[in-house]
C-alpha positions in Angstrom: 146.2 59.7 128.0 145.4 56.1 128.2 141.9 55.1 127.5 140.5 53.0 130.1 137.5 50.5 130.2 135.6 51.1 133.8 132.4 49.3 135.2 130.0 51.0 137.8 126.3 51.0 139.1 125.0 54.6 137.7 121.6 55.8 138.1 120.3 57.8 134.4 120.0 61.8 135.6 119.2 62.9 132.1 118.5 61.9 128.5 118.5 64.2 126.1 118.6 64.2 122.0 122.0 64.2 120.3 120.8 63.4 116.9 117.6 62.0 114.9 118.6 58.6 116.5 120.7 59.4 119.4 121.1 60.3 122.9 123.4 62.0 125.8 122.9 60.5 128.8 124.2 62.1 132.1 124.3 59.7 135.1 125.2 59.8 138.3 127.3 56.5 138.7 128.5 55.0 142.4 132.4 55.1 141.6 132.9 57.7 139.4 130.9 60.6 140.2 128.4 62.3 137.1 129.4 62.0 133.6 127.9 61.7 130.6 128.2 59.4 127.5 126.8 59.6 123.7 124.7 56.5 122.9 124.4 56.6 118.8 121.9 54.8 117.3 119.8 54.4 120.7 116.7 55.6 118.9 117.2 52.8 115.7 114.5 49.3 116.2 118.2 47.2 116.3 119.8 49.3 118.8 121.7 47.2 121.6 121.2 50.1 123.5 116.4 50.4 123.3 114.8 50.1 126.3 117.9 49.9 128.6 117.6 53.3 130.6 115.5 56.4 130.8 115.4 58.7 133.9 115.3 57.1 137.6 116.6 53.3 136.4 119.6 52.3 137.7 122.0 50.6 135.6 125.4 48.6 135.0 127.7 50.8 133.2 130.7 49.3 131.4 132.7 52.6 129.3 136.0 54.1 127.5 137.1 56.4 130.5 139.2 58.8 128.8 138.9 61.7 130.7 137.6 64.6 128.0 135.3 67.0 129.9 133.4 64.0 131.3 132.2 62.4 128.4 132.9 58.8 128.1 131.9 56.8 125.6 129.7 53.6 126.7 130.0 50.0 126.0 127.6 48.2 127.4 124.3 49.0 129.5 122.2 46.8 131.4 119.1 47.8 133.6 119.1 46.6 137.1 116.3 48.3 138.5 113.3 50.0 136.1 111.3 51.2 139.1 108.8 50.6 137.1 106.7 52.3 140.4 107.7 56.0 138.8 106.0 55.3 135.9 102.4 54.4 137.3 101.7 57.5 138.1 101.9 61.0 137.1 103.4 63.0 140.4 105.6 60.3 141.1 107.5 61.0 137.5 107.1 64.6 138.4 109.1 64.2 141.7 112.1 61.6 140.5 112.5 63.8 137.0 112.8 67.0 140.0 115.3 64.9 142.0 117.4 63.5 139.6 117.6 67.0 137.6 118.5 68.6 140.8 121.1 66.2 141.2 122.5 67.0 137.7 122.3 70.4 138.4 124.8 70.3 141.8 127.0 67.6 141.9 130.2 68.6 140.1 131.2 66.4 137.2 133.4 63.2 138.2 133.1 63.9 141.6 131.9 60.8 143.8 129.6 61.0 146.3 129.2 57.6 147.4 126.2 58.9 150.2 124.6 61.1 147.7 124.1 57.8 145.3 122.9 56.1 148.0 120.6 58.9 149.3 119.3 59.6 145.5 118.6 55.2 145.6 116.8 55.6 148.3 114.5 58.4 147.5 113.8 56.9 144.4 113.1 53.9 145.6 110.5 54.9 147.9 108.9 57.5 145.1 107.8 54.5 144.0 105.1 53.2 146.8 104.1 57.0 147.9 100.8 58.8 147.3 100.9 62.5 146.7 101.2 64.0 150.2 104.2 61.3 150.6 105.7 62.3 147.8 106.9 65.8 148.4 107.6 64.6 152.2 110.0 62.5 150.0 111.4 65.1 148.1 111.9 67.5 151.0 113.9 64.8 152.9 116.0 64.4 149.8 116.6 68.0 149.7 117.7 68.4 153.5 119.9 65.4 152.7 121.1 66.6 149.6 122.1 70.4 151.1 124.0 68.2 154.1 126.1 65.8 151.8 127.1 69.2 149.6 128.2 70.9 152.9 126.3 73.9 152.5 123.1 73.3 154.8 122.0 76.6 156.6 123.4 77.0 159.8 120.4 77.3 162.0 122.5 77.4 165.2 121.4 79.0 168.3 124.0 81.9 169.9 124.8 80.9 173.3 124.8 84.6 174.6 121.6 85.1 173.2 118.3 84.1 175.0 116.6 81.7 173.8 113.6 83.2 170.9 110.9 82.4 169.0 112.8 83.9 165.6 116.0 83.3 164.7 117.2 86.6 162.3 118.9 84.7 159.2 121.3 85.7 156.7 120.5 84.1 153.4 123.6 85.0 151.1 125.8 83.7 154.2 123.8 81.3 154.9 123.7 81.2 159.1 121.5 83.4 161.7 123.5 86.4 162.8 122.9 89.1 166.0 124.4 91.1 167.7 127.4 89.0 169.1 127.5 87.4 165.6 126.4 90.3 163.2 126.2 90.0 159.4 129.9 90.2 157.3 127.6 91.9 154.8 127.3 95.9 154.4 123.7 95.2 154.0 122.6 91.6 154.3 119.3 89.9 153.1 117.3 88.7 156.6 114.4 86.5 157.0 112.9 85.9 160.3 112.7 82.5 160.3 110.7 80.7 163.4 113.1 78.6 166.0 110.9 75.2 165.0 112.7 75.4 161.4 115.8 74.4 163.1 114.6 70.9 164.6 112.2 70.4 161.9 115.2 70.2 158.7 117.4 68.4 161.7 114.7 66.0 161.5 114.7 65.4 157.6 118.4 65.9 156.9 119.7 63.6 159.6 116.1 60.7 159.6 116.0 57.9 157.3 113.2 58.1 154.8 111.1 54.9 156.1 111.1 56.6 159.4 110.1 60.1 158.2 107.4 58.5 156.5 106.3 56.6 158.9 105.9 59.4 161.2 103.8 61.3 159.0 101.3 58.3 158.5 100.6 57.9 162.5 99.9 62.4 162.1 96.4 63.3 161.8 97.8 67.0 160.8 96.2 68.7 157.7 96.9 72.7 156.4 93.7 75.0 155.9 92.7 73.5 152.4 92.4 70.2 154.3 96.0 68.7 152.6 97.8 66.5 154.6 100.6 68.2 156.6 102.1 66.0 159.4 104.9 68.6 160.6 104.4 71.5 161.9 106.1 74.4 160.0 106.6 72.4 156.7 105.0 74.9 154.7 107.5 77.1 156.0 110.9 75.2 155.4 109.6 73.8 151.7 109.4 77.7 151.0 112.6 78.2 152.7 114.8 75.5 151.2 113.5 77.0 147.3 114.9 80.4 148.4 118.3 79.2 149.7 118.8 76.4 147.4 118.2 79.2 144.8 121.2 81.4 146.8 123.2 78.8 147.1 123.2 76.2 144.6 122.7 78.1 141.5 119.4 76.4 140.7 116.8 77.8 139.1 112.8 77.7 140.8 110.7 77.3 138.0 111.3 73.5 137.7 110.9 73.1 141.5 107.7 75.4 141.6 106.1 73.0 138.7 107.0 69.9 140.4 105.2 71.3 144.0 102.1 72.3 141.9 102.3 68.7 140.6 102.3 67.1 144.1 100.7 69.6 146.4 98.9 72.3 144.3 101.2 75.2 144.7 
């Protein structure tokens, strides 16, 4: 197979060590979907390659494409945004490390999603400017999103033979609400009872721009009994939601999501 030289905006998912002096870095890039390429000798005082990426920068690519289990080997590598924002504080670090690892995690190799770069940009780009309270409002938003681009967001549709109630009877491992004119495909299905207001409220997130979201929360006087800053109703409920069906669905595991929430909100 002919080796080809290729050129794309990437943003750095993961570094992790390949050697003493060495890296493998995953990224997400804008044309070509994730892949990953060895950078040898990245670690070394001389290396063309120190200081050029880490986690959250986005970057100019230029790589041998030769198609081997997506790993490519790089060229060149120039930073074009540090958001250097991530790095002034702790819980914003916390939450772009979560999103760009959950990123690695579901978006199948060499696959391109140009919306999901663009949604991942823009997440991290406003990580940078948000205090703690904004910062898992950010992260949530970049979940909803991420579930929609993948095309496995939970169906929280309403039947229309059913009236209308305050819980909606969900099936997790299928992923919809069922009754009685739409029962379960399962033997024995795994419920929740979740409340109608879900619906709307991951309608708003998955289908809102960021700014917006944000901006909505700021004019909210809305705090949770400890007196944290909760400017949606039901939040609580979804963020607890979307970890339980992103763990169903998208083969994730909740440990790193649980540390990154105790980071930002305390639990």
């Amino acid at each position: 197979m002919a080796i080809r030289l290729l050129k794309s905006e990437a943003i750095c998912l993961n570094v992790r060590p390949f050697s003493k002096t060495s890296h493998m870095v995953t990224w997400l890039t804008r044309t070509h979907g994730c892949l990953t390429t060895p950078i040898k000798g990245a670690q070394r005082p001389k290396s063309a390659f120190l200081g050029k990426y880490d986690i959250g920068y986005t970057c100019e690519l230029i790589f041998y494409a030769h198609g081997r289990n997506g790993v490519h080997h790089i060229r060149e590598c120039s930073p074009l945004n540090v958001r250097e924002g991530l790095h002034h504080a702790w819980f914003r670090a916390a939450a772009a490390s979560y999103l760009c690892d959950l990123t690695l995690r579901t978006i199948p190799a060499e696959q391109i999603h140009d919306h999901l770069y663009v949604t991942l940009a823009t997440a991290l780009e406003t990580l940078q400017h948000c205090q703690r309270h904004e910062a898992s409002l950010a992260v949530l938003w970049y979940e909803c999103a991420l579930l929609q681009g993948l095309g496995v967001a939970p169906d929280f549709s309403r039947c229309p033979h059913c009236p209308e109630e305050t819980f909606l009877t969900f099936s997790l491992e299928e992923g919809r609400g069922i009754c009685e004119h739409r029962p379960s495909r399962l033997r024995q299905p795994v419920t929740m009872a979740l409340h109608t207001e879900m619906r709307h409220l991951f309608k708003h997130f998955a289908d809102t721009p960021l700014p917006t979201v944000l901006e909505s929360a700021r004019q909210s006087n809305r705090v949770d009994d400890l007196g944290r800053p909760e400017p949606f109703s039901g939040m609580f409920s979804l963020r607890r939601f979307l970890g339980v069906f992103m763990t169903e669905h998208l083969d994730v595991l909740p440990g790193s999501r649980r540390t990154m929430l105790d980071v930002l909100i305390g639990g």
